[in-house]
Structure formats: structure tokens, C-alpha cells
C-alpha positions as a Markdown table, in Angstrom:
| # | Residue | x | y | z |
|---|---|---|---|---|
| 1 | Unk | 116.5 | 61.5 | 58.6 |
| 2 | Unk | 119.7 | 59.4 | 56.9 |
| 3 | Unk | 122.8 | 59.9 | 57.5 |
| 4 | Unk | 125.4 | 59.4 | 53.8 |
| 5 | Unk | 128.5 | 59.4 | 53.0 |
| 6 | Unk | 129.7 | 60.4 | 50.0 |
| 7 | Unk | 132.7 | 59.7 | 47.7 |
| 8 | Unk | 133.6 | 60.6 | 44.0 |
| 9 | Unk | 136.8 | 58.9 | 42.4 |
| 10 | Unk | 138.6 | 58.8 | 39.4 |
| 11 | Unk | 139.1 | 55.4 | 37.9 |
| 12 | Unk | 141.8 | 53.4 | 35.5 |
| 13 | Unk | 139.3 | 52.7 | 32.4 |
| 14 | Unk | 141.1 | 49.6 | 32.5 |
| 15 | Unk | 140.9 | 49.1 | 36.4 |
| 16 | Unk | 137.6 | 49.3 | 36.0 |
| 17 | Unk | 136.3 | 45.6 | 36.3 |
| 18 | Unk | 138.6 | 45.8 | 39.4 |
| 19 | Unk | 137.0 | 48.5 | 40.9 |
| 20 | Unk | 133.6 | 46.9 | 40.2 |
| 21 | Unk | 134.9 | 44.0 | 42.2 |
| 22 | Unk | 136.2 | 46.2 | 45.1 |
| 23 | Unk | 133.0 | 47.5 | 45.1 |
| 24 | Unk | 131.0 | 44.5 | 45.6 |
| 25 | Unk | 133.2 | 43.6 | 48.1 |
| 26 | Unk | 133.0 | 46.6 | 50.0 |
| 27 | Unk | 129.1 | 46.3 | 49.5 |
| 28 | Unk | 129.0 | 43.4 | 51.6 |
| 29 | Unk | 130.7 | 44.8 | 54.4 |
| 30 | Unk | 129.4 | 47.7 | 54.7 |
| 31 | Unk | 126.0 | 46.1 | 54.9 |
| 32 | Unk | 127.0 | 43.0 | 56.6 |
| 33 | Unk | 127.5 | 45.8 | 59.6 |
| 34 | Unk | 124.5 | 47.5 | 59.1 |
| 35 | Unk | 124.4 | 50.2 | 56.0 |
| 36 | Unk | 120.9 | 50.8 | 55.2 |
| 37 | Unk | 122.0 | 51.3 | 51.4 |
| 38 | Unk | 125.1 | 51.1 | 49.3 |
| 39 | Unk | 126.0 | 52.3 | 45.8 |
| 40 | Unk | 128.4 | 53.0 | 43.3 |
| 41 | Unk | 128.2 | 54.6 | 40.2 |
| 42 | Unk | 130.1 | 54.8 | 36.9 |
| 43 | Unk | 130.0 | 57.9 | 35.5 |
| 44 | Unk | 127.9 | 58.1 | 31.8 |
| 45 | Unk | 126.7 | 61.6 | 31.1 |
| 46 | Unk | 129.3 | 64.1 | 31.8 |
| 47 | Unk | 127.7 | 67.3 | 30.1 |
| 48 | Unk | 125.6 | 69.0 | 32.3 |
| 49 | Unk | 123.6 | 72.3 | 30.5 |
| 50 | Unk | 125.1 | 73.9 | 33.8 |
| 51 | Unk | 127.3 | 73.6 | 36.5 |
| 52 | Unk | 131.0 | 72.1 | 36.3 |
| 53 | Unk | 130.9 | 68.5 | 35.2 |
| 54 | Unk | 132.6 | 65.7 | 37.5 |
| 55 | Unk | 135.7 | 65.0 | 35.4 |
| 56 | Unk | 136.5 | 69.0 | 35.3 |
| 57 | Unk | 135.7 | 68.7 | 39.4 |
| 58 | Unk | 138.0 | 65.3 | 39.3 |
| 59 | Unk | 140.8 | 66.5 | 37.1 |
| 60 | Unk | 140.2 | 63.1 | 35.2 |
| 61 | Unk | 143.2 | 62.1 | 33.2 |
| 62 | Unk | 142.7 | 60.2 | 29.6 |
| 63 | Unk | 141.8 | 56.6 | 30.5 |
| 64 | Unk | 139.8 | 57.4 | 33.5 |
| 65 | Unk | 136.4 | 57.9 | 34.5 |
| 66 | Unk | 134.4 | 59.1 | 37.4 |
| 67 | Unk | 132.5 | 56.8 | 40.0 |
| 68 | Unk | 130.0 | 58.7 | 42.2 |
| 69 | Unk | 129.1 | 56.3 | 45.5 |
| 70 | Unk | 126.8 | 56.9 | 48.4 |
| 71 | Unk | 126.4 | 54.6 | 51.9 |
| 72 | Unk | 123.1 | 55.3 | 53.8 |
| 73 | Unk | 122.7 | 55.0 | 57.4 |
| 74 | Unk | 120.7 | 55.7 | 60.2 |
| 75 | Unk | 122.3 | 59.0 | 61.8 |
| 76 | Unk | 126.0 | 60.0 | 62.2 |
| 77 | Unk | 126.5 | 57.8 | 65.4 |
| 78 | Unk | 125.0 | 54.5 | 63.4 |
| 79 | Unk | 127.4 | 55.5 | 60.4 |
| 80 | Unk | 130.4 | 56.1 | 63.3 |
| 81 | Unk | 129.5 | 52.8 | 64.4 |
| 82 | Unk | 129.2 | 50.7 | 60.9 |
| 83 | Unk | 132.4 | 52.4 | 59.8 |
| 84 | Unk | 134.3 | 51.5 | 63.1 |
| 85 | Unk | 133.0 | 47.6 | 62.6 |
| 86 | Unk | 134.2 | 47.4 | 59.2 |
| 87 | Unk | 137.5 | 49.1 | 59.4 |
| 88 | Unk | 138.1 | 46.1 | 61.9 |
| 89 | Unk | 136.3 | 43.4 | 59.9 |
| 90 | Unk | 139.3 | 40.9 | 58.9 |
| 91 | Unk | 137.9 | 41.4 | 55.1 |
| 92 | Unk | 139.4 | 44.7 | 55.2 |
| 93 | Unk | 143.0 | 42.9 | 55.7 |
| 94 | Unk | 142.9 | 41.5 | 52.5 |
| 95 | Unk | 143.0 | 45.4 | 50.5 |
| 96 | Unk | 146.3 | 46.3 | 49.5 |
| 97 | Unk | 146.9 | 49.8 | 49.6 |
| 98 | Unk | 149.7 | 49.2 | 46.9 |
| 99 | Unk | 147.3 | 47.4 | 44.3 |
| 100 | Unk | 144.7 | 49.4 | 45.2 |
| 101 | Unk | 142.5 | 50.3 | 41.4 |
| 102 | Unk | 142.4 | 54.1 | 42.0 |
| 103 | Unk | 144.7 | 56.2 | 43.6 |
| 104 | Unk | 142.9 | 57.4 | 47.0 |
| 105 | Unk | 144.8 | 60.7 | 47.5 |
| 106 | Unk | 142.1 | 62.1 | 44.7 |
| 107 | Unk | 138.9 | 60.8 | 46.6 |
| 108 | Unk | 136.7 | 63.0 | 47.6 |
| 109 | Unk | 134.8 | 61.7 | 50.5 |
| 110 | Unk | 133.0 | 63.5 | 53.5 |
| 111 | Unk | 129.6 | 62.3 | 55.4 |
| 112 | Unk | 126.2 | 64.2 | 54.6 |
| 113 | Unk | 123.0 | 64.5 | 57.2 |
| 114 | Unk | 120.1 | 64.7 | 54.9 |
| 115 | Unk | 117.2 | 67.5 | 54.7 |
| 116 | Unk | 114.9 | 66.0 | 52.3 |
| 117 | Unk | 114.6 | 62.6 | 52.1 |
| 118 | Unk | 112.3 | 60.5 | 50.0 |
């Protein structure tokens, strides 16, 4: 079965177009090295019947807004292997941590084995 891993963030409104770009960026890394799947997702229905929506989770602040992003992969050692490759892909270089469009102390990220799969 896959291997994901998954990250929520809260996002500048305004950053958002930056983020986007980011995004596709980061799309073509990760499968340039071999990610099955990639995607990110701006939150658009935050009011669940049940449950604790993302932005409660997130702690969004006025102006922001939730993205919800998945990477698929074979297994844990293929997604060990993809994320080595593209932390040392020259592309990643080019990121500033200082202009980055969210602030990634509030990600929540961690990897996921899967136990139903389409």
C-alpha cells in the first residue's frame, strides 16, 4: 500500500498566489524524484456537522486560511529516498526561509502508511 505524507498550514490570504506558486514549484520536484502523487488544497468548507474544523485545529488568524496537502509514494523507504533527493536538488537553494509565504513553525506535517487504499 502508499506511503503519504501529510501537511496542514495556515496561509497569508494575501500570500496566497505565492503559496500557489511555491506549490507548483514544489510539485515538480517532488515528482521529478519520483512522488507517485502531489497535492495541495485551499481550504473552502470549514463547518463540519462534527468534529473540530481545521482553522479551530490551525489557530487561523484573520487573513489566513488553511491548505491541506498530501505527497504519495511507494512505501516509507521510497518516500525516505524522494525526500533525501529533493532536499539536495539545487531548486531547493533558491527558497528563502525569510520570504517564505507561511510561517513553518505552525505546519503540521508527519508521514502516513495507508490501510485502505483505493
Amino acid at each position: 500500500m502508499p506511503y503519504v505524507d501529510g501537511f496542514v498550514l495556515a496561509v497569508a490570504k494575501r500570500k496566497l498566489q505565492k503559496y500557489r506558486d511555491m506549490a507548483r514549484v514544489g510539485k515538480r520536484l517532488w515528482m521529478k524524484h519520483g512522488a507517485l502523487d502531489y497535492h495541495e488544497c485551499v481550504a473552502e468548507d470549514l463547518k463540519p456537522a462534527y468534529g473540530v474544523p481545521f482553522h479551530k485545529m490551525m489557530k487561523v488568524k484573520a487573513g489566513e486560511t488553511v491548505v491541506f496537502s498530501w505527497i504519495v509514494f511507494k512505501s516509507r523507504a521510497h518516500r525516505d529516498k524522494v525526500n533525501a533527493a529533493v532536499m539536495k536538488d539545487p531548486v531547493m537553494n533558491t527558497f528563502d526561509p525569510k520570504d517564505m509565504p507561511v510561517d513553518m513553525k505552525r505546519m503540521v506535517y508527519g508521514g502516513f502508511a495507508s490501510i485502505v487504499d483505493a
